[in-house]
C-alpha positions in Angstrom: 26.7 -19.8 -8.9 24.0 -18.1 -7.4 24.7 -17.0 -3.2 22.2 -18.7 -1.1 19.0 -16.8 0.2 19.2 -14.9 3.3 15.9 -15.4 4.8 14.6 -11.9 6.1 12.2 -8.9 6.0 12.4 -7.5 2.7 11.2 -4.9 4.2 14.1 -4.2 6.4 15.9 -3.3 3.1 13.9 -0.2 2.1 16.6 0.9 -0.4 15.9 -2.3 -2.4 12.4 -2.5 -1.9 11.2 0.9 -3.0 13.3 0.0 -6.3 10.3 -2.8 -6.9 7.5 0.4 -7.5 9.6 3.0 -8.3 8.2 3.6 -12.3 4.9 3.5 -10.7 5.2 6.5 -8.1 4.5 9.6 -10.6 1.7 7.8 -11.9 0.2 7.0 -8.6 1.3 10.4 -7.1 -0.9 11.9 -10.2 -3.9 9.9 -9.3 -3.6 10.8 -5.4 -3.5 14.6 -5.9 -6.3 13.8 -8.5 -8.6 11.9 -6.3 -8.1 14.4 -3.9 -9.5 17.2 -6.1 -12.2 14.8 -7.6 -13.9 13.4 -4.2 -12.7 15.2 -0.7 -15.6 17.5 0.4 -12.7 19.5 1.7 -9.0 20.9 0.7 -6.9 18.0 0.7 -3.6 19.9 2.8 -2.7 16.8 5.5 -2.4 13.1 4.2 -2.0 9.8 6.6 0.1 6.7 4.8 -0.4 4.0 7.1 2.2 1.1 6.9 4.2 4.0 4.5 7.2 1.3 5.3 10.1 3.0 3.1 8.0 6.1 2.3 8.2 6.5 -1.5 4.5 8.5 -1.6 5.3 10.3 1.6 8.5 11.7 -0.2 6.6 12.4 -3.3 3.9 14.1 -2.2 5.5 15.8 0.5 7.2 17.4 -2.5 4.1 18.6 -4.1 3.5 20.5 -1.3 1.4 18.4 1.1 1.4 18.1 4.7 2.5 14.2 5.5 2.1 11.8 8.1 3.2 7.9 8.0 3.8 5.6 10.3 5.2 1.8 9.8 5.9 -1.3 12.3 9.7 -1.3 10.6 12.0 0.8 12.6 14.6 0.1 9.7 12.1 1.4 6.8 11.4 4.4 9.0 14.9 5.3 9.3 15.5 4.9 5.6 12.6 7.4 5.2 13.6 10.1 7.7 16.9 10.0 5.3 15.6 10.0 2.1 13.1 13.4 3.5 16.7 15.1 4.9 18.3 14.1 2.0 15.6 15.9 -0.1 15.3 19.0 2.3 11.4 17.9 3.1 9.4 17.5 6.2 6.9 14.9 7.6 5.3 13.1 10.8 6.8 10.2 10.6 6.2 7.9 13.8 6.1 3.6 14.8 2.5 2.5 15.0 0.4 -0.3 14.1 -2.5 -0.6 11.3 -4.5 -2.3 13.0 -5.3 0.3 15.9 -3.6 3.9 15.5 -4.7 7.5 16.5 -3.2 10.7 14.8 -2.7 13.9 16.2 -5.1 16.0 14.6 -7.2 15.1 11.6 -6.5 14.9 8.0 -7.9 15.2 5.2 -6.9 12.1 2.9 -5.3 8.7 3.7 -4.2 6.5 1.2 -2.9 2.8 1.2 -2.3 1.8 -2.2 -0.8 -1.3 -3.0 -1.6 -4.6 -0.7 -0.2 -3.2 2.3 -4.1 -3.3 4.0 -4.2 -7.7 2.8 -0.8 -8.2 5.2 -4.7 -7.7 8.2 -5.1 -11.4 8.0 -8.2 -11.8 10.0 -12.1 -9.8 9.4 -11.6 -8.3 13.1 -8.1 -6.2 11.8 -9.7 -5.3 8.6 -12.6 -3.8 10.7 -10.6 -1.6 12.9 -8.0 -1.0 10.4 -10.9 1.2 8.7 -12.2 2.1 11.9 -8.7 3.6 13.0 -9.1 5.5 9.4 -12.3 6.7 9.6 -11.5 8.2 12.9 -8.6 10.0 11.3 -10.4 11.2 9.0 -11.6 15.3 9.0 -15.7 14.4 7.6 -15.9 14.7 4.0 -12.4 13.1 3.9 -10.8 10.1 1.5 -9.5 6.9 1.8 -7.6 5.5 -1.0 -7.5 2.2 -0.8 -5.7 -0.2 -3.5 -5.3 -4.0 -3.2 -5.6 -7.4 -5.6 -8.8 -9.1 -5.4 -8.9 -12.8 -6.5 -11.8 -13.3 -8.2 -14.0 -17.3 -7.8 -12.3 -18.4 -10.6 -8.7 -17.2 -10.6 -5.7 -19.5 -11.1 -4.2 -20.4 -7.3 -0.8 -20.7 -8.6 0.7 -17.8 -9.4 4.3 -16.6 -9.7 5.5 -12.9 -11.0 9.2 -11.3 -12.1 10.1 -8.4 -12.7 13.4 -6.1 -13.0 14.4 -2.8 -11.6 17.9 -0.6 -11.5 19.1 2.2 -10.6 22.4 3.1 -11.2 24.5 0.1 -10.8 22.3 -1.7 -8.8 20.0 -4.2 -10.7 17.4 -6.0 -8.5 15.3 -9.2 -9.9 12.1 -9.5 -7.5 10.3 -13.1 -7.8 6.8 -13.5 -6.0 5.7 -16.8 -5.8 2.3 -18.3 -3.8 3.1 -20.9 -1.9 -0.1 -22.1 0.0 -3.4 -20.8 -0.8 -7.0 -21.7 1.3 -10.0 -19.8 -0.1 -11.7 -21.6 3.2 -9.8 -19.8 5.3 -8.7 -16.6 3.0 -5.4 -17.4 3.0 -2.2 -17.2 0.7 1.3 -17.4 1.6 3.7 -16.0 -0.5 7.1 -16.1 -0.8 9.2 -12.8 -1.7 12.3 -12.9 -2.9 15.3 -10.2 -4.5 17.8 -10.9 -6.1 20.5 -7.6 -5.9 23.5 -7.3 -8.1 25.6 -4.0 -7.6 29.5 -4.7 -9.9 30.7 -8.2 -8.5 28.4 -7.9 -4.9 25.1 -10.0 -5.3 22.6 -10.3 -2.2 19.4 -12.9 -2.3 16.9 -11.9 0.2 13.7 -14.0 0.9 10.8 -13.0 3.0 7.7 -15.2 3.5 4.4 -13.8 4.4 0.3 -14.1 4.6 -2.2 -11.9 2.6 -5.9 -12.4 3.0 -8.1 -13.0 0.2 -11.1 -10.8 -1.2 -13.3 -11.5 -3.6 -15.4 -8.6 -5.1 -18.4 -9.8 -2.7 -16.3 -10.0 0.3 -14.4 -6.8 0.0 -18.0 -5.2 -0.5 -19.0 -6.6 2.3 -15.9 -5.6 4.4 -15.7 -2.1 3.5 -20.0 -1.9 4.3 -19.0 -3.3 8.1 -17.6 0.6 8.8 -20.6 2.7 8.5 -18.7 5.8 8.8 -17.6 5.4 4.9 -18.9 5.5 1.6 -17.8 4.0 -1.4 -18.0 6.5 -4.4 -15.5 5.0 -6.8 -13.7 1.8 -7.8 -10.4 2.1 -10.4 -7.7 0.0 -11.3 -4.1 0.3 -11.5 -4.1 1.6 -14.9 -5.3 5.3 -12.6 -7.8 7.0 -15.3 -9.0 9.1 -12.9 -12.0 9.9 -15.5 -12.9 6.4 -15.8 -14.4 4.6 -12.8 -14.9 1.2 -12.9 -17.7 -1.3 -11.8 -16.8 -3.3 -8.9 -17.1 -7.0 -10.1 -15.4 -10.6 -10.4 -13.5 -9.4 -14.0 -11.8 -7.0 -11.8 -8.3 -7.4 -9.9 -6.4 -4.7 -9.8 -8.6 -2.3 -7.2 -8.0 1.2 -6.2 -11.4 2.6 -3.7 -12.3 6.0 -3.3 -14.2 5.7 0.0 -15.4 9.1 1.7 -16.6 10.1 5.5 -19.6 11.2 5.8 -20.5 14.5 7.5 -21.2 14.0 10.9 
């Protein structure tokens, strides 16, 4: 018999969390350091993760040599992350903040945000300053990388998605589910859920939470309200950084390249 749910933050448990995306982090990692290359107008050495939560880039990159800097609302993902970077021998600037309004302490030259973190900005006003905050950031000729589902006119509302992930003896089954969904208002409430086995211990964590919704138009449109940036590239999650993609209502899976402009 299954143990009843424990209804938290899944995002107080870092170590399980980061097990959800932890195939994908090479492959992402690849794509950062290749964007970087492809579209700053400067050398890419100091890179801003907002909302980093447990810090599975920041670590990576950090390890390729970059100069990191995250910050996250979760004090217990933040703590998980300053272990994981001792544990590993590496250094970053890792602080509490929020993503809606947050200053840095000197410029950099990249800031990424790659998976749906930037949808948990439920309303057009936190969007807008969200980019704002990262535009100011931002050294000119700097890049945003920005990744995040778009739900086209005609996608299905219901949606549910499982998947699998282990690592050593720990084997964690993660169930996303929509719960409400209100293209009026751009809203969808989810419910997040992990299942984590390790031997004969078994945990069921479940988290519910709001995302905003973007269509190609209105994503467009959102990004076009911060001056300060450009758009110069649209990918998926498939990350061939030789083949951008044309932003329409057959694509989902969104990754932006957007740029400062020189001053």
């Amino acid at each position: 018999m299954l143990s009843r749910p424990v209804l938290a933050d899944w995002y107080d448990y870092p170590q399980y969390y980061d097990l959800a995306f932890q195939d994908d982090t090479k492959p992402e990692a690849d794509f950062l350091a290749a964007a970087f290359a492809k579209y700053a107008q400067r050398p890419v050495k100091r890179v801003l993760e907002p909302g980093c939560g447990g810090g599975r880039l920041i670590v990576e990159l950090a390890k390729r040599g970059f100069s990191m800097v995250g910050f996250d609302t979760s004090d217990m993902s933040l703590d998980y992350l300053q272990k994981q970077l001792a544990k590993k021998k590496l250094k970053a600037e890792i602080y509490r903040d929020d993503m809606t309004s947050f200053t840095v302490k000197k410029p950099v030259d990249a800031a990424i945000c790659t998976f749906n973190t930037f949808r948990h900005l439920t309303t057009a006003e936190s969007a807008r300053s969200h980019l704002q905050s990262v535009a100011a950031s931002l050294a000119p000729g700097g890049i945003y990388i920005l990744g995040l589902h778009l739900l086209p006119p005609d996608a299905d509302e219901e949606s549910l998605e499982r998947w699998t992930a282990t690592k050593g003896k720990t084997k964690v089954v993660f169930t996303l589910r929509v719960l409400d969904f209100n293209r009026r208002k751009r809203l969808e409430k989810l419910r997040a859920t992990m299942l984590v086995r390790n031997g004969h211990k078994e945990l069921r964590l479940a988290s519910e939470f709001e995302f905003r919704l973007y269509t190609a138009a209105q994503i467009k449109q959102q990004l076009a309200e911060v001056p300060e940036f450009e758009l110069c590239d649209v990918y998926d999650f498939c990350y061939e950084i030789d083949h951008p993609l044309k932003l329409d209502n057959e694509l989902s899976d969104t990754v932006f390249i957007l740029r400062k402009k020189a001053d």
